[in-house]
N, C-alpha and C positions, 0 to 999 in steps of 0.2 A: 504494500500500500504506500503511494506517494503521498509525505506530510505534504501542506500547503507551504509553498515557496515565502518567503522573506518578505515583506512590502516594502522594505527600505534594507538596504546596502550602501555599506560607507567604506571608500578606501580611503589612501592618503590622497589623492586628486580626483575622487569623483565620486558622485551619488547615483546611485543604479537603485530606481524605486518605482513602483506603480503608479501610473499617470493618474495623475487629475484633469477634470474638464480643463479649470484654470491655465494649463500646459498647452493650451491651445497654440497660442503665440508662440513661442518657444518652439514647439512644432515645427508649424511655417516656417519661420523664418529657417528652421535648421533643413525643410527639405528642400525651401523654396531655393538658398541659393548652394544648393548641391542637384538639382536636378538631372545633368549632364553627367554627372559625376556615377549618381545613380541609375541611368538609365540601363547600362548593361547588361546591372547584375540582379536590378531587383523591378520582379514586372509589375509592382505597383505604382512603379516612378510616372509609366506612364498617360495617370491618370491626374498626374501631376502639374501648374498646379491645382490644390483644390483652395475653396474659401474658406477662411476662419472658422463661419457655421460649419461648414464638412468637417473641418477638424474637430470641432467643441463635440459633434457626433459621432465622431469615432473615435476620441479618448473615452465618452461616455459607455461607448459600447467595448473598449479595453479594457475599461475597471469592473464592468458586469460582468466580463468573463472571468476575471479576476477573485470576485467577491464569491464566484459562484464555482471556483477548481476548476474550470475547465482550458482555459489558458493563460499563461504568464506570461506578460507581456510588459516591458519595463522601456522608462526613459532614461536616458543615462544624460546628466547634467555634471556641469564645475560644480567642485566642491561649496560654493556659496550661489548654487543653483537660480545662477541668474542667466546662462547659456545651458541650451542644449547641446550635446555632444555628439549626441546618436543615438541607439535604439537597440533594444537587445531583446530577447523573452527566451521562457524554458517553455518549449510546445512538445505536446503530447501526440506524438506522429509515429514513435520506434516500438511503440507495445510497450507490454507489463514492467515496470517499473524503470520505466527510462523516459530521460525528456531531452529534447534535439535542443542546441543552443543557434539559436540567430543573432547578427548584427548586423549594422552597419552604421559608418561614421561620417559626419557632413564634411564636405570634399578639404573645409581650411585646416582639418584639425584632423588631417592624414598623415601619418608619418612621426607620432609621439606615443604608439603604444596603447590607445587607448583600446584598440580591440582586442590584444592580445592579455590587458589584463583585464579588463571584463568577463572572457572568456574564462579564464583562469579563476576567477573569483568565483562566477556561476559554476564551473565545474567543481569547485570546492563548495559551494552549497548547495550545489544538488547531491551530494552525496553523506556532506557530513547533516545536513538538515532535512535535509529530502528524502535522506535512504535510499537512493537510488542506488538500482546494482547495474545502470551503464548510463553514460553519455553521448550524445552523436551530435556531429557537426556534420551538415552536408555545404559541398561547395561544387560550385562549375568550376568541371575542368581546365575552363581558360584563364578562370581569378585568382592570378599567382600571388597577388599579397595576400586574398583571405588563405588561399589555400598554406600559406607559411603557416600561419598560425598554429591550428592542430600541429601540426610537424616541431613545432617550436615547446608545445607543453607537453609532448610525450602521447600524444593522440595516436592510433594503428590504424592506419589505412588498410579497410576490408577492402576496398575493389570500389569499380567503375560501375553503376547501375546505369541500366540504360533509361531513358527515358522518363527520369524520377518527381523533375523537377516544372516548377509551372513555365511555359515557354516566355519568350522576352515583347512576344508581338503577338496580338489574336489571330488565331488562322495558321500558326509556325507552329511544328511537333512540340513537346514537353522535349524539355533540355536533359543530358544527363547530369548524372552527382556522383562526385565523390566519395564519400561515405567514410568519416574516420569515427573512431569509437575511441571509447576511453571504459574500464570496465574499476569498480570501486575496491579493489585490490590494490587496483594499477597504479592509485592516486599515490598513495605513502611514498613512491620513489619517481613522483613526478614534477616539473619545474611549477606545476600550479602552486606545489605550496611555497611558495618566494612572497606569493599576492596575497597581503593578510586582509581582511575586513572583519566588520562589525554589521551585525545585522538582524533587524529589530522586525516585530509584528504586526498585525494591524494595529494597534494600540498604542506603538512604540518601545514594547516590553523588548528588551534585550536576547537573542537566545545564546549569547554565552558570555 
């Protein structure tokens, strides 16, 4: 059984927590000027942009799913969460007690680590909070910075799936993925634990 994910995460430079409507702005602004940047890799870019209402309705509809276990889905902000950074969630895609970790980061604030420790953090509480007995990152074959990542914290690339992922254009096949796993053994001697954090309930209660 999967505990319920964290609603707030604090490292030393970022806050990884469950949207609020409020996070509308923040939002925007973080997709609107990364669009191009996004367009590649993620096929929701190109619905992109949308208006502040589209937003306000779809943090709303990311904290219900939230509120309700069915998927995690987090904003990742500067530590004094007045920028957004990117975007992350643990989604329940890989079966019985595993959750797939997604990112991605606005195009200015590429190139400082911030996905690789997100990652790292989330794989570290999904397993020490979560009780997960695995973790999965899916990436496209072509995305050679995400695909560094998993490689960088000790992730095992199962293989090539074909066909896994949502296409880039309406009307173009499903893209393939990657598929790296990470399994709750694996962690004790992985570079995840370098990335310490703190991380609190719905309430704000601490869990450790």
């Amino acid at each position: 059984m999967i505990h319920t994910p964290p609603y707030r995460i604090e490292t030393d430079r970022l806050v990884i927590r469950c949207y609020e409507p409020t996070d509308a702005p923040l939002l925007k602004d973080a997709v609107d000027s990364s669009i191009e940047h996004l367009l590649p890799w993620m096929p929701w870019a190109r619905y992109e942009p949308q208006s502040l209402a589209a937003k306000v309705d779809l943090l709303r509809d990311f904290r219900g799913q939230f509120d309700r276990d069915e998927n995690w889905i987090y904003g990742v902000f500067s530590r004094d969460e007045s920028r957004q950074v990117g975007g992350s969630g643990l989604h329940p895609r890989g079966g019985p007690d595993s959750l797939e970790i997604g990112y991605f980061i606005r195009a200015d604030s590429i190139g400082h680590g911030y996905a690789t420790e997100l990652t790292a953090v989330l794989t570290r509480v999904g397993f020490e909070i979560c009780g997960l007995a695995r973790v999965d990152v899916q990436i496209e074959p072509d995305n050679e910075r995400s695909l560094a990542i998993p490689r960088k914290l000790g992730f095992t690339l199962e293989g090539r799936l074909r066909r896994r992922l949502e296409p880039r254009e309406e009307g173009l096949p499903r893209v393939d993925s990657m598929l790296f796993t990470m399994l709750a053994e694996e962690l004790a001697g992985s570079p995840c634990l370098a990335y310490d954090y703190a991380a609190y309930d719905a309430v704000g209660n601490p869990f450790r």
